[in-house]
Backbone as CSV, one residue per row, in Angstrom:
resi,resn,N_x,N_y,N_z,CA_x,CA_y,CA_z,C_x,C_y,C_z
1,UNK,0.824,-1.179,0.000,0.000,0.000,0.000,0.875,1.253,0.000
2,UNK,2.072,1.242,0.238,3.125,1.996,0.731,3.216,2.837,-0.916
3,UNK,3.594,1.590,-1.659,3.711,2.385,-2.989,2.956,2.863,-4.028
4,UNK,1.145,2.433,-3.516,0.297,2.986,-4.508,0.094,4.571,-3.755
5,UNK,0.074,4.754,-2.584,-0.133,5.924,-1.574,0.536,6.737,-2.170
6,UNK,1.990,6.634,-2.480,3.421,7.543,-2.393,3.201,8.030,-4.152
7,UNK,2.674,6.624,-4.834,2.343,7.091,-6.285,4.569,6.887,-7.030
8,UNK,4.923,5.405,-6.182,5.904,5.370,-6.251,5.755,3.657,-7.509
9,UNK,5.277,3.214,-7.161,5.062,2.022,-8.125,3.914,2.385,-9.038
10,UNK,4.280,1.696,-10.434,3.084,1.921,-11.475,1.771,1.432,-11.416
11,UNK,0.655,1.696,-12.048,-0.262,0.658,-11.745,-0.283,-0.656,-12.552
12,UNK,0.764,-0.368,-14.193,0.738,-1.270,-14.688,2.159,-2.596,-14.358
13,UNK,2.828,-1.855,-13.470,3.904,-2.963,-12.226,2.972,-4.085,-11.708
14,UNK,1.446,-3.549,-11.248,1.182,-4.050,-10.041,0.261,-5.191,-10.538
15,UNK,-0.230,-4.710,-11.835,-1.330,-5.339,-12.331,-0.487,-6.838,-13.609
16,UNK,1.008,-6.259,-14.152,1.652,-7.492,-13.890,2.367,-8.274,-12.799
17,UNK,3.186,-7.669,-11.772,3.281,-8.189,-10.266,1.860,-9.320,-9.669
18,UNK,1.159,-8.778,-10.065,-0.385,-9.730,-9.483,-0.722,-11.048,-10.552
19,UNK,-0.186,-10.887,-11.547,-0.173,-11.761,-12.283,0.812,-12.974,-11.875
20,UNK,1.864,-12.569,-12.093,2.718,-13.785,-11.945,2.890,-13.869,-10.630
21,UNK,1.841,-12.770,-9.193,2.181,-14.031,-7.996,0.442,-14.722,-7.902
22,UNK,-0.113,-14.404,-8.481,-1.800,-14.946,-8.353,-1.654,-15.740,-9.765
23,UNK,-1.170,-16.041,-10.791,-1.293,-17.060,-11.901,-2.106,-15.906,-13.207
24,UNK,-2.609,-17.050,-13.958,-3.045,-15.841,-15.094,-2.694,-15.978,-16.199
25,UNK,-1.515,-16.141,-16.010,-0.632,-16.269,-17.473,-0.690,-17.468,-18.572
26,UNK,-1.670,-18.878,-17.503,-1.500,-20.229,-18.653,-3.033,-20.578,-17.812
27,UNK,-3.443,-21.270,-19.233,-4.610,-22.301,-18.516,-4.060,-23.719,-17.911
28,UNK,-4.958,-24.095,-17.221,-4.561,-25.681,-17.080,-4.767,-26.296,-18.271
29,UNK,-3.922,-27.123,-17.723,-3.739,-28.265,-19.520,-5.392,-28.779,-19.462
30,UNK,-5.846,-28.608,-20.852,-7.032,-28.889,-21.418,-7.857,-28.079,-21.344
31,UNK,-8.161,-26.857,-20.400,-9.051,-25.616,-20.229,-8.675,-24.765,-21.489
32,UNK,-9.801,-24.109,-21.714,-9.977,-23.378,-22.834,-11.176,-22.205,-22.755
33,UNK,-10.441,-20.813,-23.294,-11.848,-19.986,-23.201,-12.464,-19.632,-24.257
34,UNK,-13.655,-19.788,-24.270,-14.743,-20.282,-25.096,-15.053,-19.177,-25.433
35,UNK,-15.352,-17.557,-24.739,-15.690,-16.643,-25.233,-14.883,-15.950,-26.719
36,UNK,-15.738,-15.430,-27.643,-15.375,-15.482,-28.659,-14.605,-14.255,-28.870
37,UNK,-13.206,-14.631,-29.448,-11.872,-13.548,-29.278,-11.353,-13.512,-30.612
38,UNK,-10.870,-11.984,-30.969,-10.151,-11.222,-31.376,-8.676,-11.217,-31.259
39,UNK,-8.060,-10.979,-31.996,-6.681,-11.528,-31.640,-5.750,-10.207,-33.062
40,UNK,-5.051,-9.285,-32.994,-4.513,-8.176,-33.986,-2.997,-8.645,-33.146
41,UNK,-2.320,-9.182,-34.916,-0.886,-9.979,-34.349,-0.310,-8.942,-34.552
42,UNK,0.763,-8.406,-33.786,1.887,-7.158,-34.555,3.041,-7.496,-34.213
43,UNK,3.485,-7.365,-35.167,5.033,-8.474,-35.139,5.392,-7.543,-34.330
44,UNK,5.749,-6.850,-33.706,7.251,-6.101,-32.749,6.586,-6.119,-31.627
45,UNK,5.514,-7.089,-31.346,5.723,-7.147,-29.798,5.906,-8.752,-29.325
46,UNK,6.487,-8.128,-28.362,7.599,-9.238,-27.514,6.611,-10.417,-27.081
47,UNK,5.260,-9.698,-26.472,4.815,-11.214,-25.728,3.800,-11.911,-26.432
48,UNK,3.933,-12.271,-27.745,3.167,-13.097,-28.519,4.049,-13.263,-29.340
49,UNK,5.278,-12.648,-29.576,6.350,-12.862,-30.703,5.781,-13.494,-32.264
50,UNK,4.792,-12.981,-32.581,4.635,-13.780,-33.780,3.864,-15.323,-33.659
51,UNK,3.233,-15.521,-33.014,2.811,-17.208,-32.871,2.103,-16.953,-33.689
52,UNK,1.827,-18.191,-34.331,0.794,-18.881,-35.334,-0.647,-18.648,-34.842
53,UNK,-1.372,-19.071,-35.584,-3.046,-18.548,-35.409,-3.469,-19.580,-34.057
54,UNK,-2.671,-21.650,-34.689,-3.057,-22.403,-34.140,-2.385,-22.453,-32.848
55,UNK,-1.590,-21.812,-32.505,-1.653,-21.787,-31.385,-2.250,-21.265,-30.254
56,UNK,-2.608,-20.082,-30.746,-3.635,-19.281,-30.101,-5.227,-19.829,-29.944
57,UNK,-5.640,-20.706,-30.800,-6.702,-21.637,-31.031,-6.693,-22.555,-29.859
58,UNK,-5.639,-23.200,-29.480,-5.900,-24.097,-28.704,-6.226,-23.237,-27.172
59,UNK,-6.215,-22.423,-26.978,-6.946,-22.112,-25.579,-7.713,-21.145,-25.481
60,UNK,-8.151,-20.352,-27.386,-8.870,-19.001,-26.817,-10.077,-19.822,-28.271
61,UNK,-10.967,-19.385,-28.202,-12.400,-19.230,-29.181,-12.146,-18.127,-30.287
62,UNK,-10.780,-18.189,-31.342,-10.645,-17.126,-31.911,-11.438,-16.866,-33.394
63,UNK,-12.041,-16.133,-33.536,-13.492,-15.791,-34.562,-12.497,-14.668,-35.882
64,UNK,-11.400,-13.873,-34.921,-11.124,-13.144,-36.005,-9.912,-12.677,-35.736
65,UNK,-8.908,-13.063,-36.769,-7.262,-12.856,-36.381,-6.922,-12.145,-37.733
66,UNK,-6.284,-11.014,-36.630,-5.288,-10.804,-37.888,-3.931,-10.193,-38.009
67,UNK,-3.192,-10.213,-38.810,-1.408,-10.222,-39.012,-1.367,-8.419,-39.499
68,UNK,-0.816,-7.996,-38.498,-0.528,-6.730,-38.810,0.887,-6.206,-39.162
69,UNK,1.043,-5.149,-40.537,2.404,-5.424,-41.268,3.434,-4.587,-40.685
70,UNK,2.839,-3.688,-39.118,4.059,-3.318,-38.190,2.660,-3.024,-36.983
71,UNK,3.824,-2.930,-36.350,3.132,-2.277,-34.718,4.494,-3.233,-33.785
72,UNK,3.997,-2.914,-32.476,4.340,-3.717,-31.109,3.436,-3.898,-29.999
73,UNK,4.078,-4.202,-28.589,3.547,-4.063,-27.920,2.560,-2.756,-27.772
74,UNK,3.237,-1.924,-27.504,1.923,-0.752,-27.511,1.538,0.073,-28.687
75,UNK,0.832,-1.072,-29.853,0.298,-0.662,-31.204,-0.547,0.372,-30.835
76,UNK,-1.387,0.681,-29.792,-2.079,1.959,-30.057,-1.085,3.091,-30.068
77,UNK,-0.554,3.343,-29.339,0.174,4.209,-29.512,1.509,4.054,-30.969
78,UNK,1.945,3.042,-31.371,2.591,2.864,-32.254,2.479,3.056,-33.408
79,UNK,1.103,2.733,-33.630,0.462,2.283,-35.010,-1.035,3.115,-34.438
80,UNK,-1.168,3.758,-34.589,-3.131,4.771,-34.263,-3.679,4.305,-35.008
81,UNK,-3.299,4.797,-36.450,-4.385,4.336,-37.448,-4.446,2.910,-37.771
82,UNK,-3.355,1.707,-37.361,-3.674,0.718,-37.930,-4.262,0.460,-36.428
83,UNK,-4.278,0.753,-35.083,-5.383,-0.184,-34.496,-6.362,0.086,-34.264
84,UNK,-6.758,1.347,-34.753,-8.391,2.078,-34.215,-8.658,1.191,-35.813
85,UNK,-8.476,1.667,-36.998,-8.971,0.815,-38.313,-8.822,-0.797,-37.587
86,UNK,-8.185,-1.613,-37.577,-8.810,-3.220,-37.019,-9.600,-3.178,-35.919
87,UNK,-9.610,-1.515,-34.801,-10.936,-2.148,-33.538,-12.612,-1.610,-34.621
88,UNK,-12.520,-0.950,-35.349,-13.495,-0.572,-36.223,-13.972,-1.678,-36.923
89,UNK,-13.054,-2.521,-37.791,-13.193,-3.282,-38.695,-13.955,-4.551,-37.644
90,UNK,-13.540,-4.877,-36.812,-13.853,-5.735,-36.095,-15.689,-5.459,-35.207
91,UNK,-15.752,-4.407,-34.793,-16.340,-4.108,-33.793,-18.201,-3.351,-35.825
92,UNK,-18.158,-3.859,-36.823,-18.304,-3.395,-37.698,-19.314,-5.201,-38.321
93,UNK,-18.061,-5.785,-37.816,-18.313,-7.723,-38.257,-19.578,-7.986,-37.108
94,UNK,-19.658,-7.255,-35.808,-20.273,-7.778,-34.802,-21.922,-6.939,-34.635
């Protein structure tokens, strides 16, 4: 509490910190989420590095993927127009 008070730790520290000590990061072997997902690949970010569609298949319900020809981790800010155009394009299908 020391460091959200002081405004000394981030919120996005805490909200990965809570992840990897509360779990989050993997399903159990054979669980799968069923709700139907979206998935905008951009090669320059680190924590999906490019995986294949099928891999992402085996634990998410993915309806609509797609390979984007730059961005990264933080494509909104990287890429504006290419991720507001795929949340449009997407949010357009539904």
């Amino acid at each position: 509490m020391l460091y959200v008070m002081t405004d000394s730790f981030t919120t996005g520290a805490w909200y990965y910190r809570g992840l990897v000590e509360e779990g989050g990061l993997a399903f159990e072997p054979g669980e799968r989420c069923e709700t139907p997902t979206a998935f905008a690949n951009f090669p320059g970010s680190r924590s999906t590095r490019r995986r294949p569609r099928s891999f992402a298949e085996r634990a998410y319900n993915i309806v609509r993927w797609s390979d984007m020809p730059r961005g990264g981790h933080f494509a909104a800010m990287e890429e504006p127009g290419l991720f507001v155009d795929e949340v449009r394009d997407w949010a357009r299908s539904h």
